[in-house]
N, CA, C and O atoms as CSV, one atom per row, in Angstrom:
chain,resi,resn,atom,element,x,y,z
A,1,UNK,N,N,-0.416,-4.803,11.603
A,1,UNK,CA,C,-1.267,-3.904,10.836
A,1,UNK,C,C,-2.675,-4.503,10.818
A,1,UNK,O,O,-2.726,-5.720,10.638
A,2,UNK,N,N,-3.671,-3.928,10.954
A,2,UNK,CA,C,-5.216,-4.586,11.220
A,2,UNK,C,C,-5.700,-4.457,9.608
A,2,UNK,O,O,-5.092,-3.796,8.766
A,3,UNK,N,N,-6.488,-4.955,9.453
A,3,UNK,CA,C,-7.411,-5.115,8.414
A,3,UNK,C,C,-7.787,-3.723,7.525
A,3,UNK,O,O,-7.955,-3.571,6.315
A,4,UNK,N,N,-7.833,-2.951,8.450
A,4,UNK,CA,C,-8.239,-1.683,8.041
A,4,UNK,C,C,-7.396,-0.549,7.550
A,4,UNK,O,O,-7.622,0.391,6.788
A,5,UNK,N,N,-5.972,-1.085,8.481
A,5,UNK,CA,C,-5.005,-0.255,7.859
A,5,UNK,C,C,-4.446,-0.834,6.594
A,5,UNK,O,O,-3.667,-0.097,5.990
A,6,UNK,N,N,-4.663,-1.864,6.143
A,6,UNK,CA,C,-4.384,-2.889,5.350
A,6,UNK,C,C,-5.057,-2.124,4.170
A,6,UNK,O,O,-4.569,-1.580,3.179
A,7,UNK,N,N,-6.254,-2.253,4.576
A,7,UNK,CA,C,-7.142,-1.917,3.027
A,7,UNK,C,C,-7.079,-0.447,3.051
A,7,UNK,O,O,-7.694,-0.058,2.058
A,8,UNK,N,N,-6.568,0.673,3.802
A,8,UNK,CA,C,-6.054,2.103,3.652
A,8,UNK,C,C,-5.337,2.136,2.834
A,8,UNK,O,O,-5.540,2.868,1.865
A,9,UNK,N,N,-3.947,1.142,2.960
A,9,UNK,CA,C,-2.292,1.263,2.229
A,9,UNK,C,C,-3.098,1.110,1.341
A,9,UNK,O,O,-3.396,2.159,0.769
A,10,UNK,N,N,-3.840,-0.256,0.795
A,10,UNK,CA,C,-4.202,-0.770,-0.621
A,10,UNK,C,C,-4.476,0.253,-1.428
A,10,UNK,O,O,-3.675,0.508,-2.328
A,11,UNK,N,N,-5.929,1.216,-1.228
A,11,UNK,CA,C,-6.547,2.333,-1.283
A,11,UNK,C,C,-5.397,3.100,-1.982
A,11,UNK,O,O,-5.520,3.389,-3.172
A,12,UNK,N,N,-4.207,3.464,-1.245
A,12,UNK,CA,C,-3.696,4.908,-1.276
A,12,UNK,C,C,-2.777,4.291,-2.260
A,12,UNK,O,O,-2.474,5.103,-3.134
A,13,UNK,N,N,-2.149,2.953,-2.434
A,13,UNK,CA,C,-1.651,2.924,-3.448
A,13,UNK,C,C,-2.037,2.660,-4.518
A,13,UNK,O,O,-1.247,2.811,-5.449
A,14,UNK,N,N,-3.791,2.026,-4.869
A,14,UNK,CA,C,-4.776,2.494,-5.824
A,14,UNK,C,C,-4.588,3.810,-6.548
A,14,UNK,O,O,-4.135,4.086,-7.659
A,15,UNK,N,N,-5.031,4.456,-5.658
A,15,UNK,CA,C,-4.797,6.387,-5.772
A,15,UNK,C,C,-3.304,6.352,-6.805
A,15,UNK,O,O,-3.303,6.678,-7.992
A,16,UNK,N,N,-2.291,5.959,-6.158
A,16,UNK,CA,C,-0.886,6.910,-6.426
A,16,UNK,C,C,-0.584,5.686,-8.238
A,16,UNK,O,O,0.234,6.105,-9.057
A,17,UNK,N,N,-0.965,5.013,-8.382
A,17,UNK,CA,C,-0.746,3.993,-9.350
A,17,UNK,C,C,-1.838,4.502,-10.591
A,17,UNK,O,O,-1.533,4.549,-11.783
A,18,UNK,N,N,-3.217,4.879,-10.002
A,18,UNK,CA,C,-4.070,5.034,-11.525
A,18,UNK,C,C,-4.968,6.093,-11.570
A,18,UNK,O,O,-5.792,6.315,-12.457
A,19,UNK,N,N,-4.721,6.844,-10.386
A,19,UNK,CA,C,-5.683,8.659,-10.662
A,19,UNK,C,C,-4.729,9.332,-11.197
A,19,UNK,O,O,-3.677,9.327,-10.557
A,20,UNK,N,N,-4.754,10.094,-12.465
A,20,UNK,CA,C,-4.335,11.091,-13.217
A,20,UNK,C,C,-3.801,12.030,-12.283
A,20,UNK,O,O,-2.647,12.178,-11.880
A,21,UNK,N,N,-5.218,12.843,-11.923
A,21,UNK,CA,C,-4.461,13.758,-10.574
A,21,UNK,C,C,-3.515,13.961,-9.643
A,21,UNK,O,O,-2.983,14.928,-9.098
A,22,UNK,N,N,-3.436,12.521,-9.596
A,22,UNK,CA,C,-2.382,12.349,-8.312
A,22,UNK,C,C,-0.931,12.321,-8.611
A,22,UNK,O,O,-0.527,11.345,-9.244
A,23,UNK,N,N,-0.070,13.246,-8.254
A,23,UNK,CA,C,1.330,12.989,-8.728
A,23,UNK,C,C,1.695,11.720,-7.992
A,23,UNK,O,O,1.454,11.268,-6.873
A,24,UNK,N,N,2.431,11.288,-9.148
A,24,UNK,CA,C,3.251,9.921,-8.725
A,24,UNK,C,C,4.315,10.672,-7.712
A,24,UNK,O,O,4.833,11.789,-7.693
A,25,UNK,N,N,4.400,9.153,-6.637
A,25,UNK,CA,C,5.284,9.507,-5.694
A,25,UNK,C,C,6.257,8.288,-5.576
A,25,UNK,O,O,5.801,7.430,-4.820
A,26,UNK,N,N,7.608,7.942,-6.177
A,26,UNK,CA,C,7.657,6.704,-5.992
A,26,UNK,C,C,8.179,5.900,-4.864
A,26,UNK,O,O,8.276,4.684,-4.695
A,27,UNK,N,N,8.553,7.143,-3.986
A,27,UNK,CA,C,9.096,6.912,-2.356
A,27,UNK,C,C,7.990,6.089,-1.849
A,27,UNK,O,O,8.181,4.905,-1.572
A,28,UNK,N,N,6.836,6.655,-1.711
A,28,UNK,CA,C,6.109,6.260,-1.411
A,28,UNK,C,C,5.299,4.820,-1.680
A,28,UNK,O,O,4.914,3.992,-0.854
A,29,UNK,N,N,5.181,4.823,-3.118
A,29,UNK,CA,C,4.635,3.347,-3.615
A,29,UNK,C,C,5.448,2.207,-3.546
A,29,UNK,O,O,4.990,1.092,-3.796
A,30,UNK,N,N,6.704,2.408,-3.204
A,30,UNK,CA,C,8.190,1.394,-2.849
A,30,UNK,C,C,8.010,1.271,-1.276
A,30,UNK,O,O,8.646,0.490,-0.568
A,31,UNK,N,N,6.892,2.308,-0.773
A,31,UNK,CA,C,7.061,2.162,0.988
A,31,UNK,C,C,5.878,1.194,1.170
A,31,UNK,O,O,5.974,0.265,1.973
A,32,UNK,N,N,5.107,1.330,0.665
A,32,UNK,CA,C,3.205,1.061,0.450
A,32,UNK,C,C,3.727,-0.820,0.134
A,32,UNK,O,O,3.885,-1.779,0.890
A,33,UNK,N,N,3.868,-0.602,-1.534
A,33,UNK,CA,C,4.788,-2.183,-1.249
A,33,UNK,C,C,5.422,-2.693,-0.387
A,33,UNK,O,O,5.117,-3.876,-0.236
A,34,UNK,N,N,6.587,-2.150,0.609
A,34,UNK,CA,C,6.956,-2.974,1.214
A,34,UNK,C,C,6.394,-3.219,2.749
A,34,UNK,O,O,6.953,-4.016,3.503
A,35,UNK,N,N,5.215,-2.444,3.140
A,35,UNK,CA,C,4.510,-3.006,4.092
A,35,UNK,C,C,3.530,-4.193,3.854
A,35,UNK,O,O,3.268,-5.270,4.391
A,36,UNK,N,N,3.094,-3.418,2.719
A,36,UNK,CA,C,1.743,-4.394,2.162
A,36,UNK,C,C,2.510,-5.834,1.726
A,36,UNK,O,O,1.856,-6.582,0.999
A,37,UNK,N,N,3.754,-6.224,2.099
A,37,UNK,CA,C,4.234,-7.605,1.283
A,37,UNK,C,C,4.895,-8.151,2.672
A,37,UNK,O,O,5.047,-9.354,2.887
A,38,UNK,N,N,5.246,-7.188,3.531
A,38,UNK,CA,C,5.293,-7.674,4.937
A,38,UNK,C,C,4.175,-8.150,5.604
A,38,UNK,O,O,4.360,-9.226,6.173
A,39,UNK,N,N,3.136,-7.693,5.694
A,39,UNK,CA,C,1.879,-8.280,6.201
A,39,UNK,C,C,1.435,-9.140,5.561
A,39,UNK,O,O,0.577,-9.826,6.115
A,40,UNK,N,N,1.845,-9.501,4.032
A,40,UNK,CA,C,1.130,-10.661,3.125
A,40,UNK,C,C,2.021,-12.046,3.539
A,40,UNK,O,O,1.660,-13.204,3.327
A,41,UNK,N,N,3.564,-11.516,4.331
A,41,UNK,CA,C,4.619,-12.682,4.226
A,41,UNK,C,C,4.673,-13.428,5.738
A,41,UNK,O,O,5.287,-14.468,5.977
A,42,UNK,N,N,3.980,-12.739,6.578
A,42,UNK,CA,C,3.966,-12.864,7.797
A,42,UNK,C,C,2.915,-14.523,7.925
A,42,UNK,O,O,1.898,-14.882,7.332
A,43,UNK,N,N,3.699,-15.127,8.886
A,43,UNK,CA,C,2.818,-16.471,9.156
A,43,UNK,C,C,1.416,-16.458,9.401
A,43,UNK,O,O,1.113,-15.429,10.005
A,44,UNK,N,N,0.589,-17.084,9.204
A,44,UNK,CA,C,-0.681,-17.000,9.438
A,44,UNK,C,C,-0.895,-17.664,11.438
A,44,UNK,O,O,-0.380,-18.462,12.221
A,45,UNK,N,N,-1.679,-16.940,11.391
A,45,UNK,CA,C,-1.831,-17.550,13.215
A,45,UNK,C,C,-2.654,-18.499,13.350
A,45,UNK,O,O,-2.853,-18.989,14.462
């Protein structure tokens, strides 16, 4: 995942966690977590 898609997920699970508007989705924020903790767990190069 590059940098950019990185800070997208972050973003969108910003959105789904603290805008009113946005219906909670929790499929989604359980999916968002578990990429975003795969790319955090991954060895550094």
């Amino acid at each position: 995942m590059t940098e950019r898609e990185f800070q997208a997920k972050l973003a969108e699970l910003d959105r789904l966690l603290n805008d009113p508007e946005i219906r909670m989705d929790p499929d989604r924020v359980w999916t968002l977590l578990a990429e975003i903790s795969a790319r955090d767990m991954r060895p550094a190069a």
